[in-house]
N, C-alpha and C positions, 0 to 999 in steps of 0.2 A: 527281606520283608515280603517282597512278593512271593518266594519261594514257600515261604510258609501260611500265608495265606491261601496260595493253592493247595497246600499238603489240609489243610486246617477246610477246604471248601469241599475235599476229595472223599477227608472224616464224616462229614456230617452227611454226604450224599450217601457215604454207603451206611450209615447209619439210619435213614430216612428208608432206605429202600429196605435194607430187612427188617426196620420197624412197620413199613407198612405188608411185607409178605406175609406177616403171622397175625394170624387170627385175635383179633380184637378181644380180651376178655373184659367182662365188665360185673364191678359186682354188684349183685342184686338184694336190694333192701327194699323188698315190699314193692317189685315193681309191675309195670303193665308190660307184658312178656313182649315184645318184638319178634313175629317168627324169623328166624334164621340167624338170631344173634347168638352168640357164644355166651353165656353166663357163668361166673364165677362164684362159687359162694365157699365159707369155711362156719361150721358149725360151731354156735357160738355161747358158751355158759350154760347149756342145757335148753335154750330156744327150740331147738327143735325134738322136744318130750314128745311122749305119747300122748299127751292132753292135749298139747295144742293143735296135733294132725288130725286128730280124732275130731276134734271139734268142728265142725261142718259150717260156723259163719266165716265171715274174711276176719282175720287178724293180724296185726300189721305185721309183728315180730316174725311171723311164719304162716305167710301168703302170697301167692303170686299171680297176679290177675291173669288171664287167657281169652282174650273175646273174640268169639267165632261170627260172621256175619250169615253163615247159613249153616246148616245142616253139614257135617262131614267127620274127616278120621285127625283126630290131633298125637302127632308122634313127638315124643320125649326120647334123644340119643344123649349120649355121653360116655364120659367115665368116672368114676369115684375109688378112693384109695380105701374103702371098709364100705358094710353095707347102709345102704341107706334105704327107707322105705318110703313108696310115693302112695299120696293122698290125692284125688280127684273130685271136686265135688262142683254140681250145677249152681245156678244163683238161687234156686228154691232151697239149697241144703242139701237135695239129693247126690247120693254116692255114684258116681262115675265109675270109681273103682276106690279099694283101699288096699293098705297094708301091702302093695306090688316093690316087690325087693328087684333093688341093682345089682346087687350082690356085691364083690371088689368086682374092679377092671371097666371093659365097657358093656353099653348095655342100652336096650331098644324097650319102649312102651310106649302099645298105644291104644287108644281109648275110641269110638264112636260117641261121636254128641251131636245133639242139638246145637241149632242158633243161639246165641246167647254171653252171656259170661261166666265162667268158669275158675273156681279156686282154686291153685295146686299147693299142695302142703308137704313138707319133710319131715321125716321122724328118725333122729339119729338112733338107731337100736342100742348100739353099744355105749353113745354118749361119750365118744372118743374125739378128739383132732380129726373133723374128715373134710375133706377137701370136694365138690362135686363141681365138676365141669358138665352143662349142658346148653344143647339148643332145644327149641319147637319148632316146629312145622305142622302146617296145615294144607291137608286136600281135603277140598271142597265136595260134596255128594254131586252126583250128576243125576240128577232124575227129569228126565225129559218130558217135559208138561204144555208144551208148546198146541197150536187148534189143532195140527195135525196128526199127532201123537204120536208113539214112539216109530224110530228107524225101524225097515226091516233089514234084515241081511248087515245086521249092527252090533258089533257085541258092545252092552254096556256096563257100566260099573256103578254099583253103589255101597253104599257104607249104611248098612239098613240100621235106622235109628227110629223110634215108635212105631214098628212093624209089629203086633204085638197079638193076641190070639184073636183078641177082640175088635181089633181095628182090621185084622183080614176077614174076620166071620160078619164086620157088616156089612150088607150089601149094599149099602148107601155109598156115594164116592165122597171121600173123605180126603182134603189136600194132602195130611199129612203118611199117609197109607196108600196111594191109586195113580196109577200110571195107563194113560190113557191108547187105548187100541183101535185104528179104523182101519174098518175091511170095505172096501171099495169092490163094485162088481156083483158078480154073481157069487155062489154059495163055495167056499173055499174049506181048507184045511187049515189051520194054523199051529205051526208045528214050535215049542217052546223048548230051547236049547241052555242047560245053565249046570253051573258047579260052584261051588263056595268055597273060597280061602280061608283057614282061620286055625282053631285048633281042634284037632280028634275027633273032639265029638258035635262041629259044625253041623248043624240040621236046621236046613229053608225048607220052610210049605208055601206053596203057591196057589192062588188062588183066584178063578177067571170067572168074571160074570159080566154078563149082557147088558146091555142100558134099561130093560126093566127090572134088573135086580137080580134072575135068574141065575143058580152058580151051575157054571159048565164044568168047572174043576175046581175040587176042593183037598184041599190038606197033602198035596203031590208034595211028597220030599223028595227033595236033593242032597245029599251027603254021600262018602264015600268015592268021589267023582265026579266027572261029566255026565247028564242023566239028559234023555231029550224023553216026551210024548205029546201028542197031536190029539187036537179035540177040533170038530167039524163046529165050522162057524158061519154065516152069511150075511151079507151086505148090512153096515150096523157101527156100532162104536161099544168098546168093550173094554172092561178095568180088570187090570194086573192087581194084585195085592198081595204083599209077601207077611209072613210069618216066622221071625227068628225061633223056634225050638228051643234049639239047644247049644249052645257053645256060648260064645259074644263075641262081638269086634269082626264079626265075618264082613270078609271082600267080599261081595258077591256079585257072581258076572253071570247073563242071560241072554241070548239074542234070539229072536223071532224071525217067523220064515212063512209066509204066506202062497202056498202052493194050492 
């Protein structure tokens, strides 16, 4: 009896230990996403149609909440056995993105957003048995707004989200658009160092004004690579503002250099 009792104490621990090595799937029915959980789902009697992804309120059958506390980049990994197509949409209804295929296999999407909550929606295309294993994850924007304003000799990273023609063309400092500049001293150089990750046709304009409003530089694109230029500045507090172009989803990294 004791012998089988250890044999029977020996099962269940190696039992425990590979149940606990592998990834936790869970299935997901209408839930509030957890970033870094594994999710399981199988597509189920035609739930996930074109009508229901297409349609931009939450709904239970094919919705899955995502609530960001600030401003950053939400990435979707996994894999699926056929394709599946993913829906994004803000709490106003507005489209995030749509119709973004996984294709078969594994596969990465990811979105810039706003603060807030966020619907994601499936649309099974073929309306076949498909199986979709995914996580979320969230990085957060860094945009430095502190009395000081930005690092020099810093490279920084943002995920430009309301960067928009018109919120760089005000000369007003606006929270959601302006990054704040102090030049200490006497009359300097300030030299702006930057390049954008994203796709192809990534295009940042940058744009620099003084604290009366004054623009020092206006519509400077970055794309194609690392770009630097220097505009003469002097003792004062001065607003960055950027302007997405052209592409979406750009990483975009800048650091400043006061000579």
């Amino acid at each position: 009896m004791k012998c089988m009792k250890k044999v029977t104490s020996l099962l269940l621990a190696g039992i425990m230990s590979i149940t606990l090595a592998q990834p936790i799937d869970v299935k997901a029915a209408s839930p509030t996403i957890s970033f870094g959980t594994e999710y399981t789902e199988n597509s189920n009697g035609g739930t996930w149609n074109y009508k229901s992804a297409y349609n931009n309120s939450q709904e239970a059958e094919n919705c899955r909440i995502i609530n960001t506390e600030s401003a950053g980049r939400i990435t979707i990994t996994g894999n699926t056995n056929a394709d599946v197509r993913l829906y994004l949409y803000d709490s106003y209804g507005g489209s995030v993105f749509e119709n973004r295929s996984t294709d078969k296999g594994r596969f990465t999407i990811s979105a810039n957003v706003a603060a807030g909550t966020h619907y994601l929606k499936f649309w099974d295309t073929y309306q076949r048995d498909i199986t979709i294993k995914y996580s979320v994850t969230f990085t957060p924007n860094k945009i430095f707004t502190n009395k000081k304003g930005l690092a020099f000799n810093k490279e920084n990273t943002e995920y430009l989200v309301g960067c928009t023609y018109n919120s760089a063309e005000n000369n007003r400092k606006s929270e959601e658009n302006c990054r704040k500049v102090v030049i200490t001293g006497k009359k300097k150089k300030l030299k702006i160092t930057a390049y954008a990750l994203g796709d192809n046709s990534s295009d940042v304009r940058i744009y620099v004004y003084n604290s009366k409003g004054k623009k020092l530089l206006s519509n400077w694109s970055v794309r194609d690579g690392k770009k630097s230029t220097t505009i003469k500045v002097k003792k004062g507090t001065y607003y960055i503002k950027f302007w997405e172009c052209c592409g979406r989803n750009t990483e975009f990294h800048y650091k400043l250099k006061a000579k």
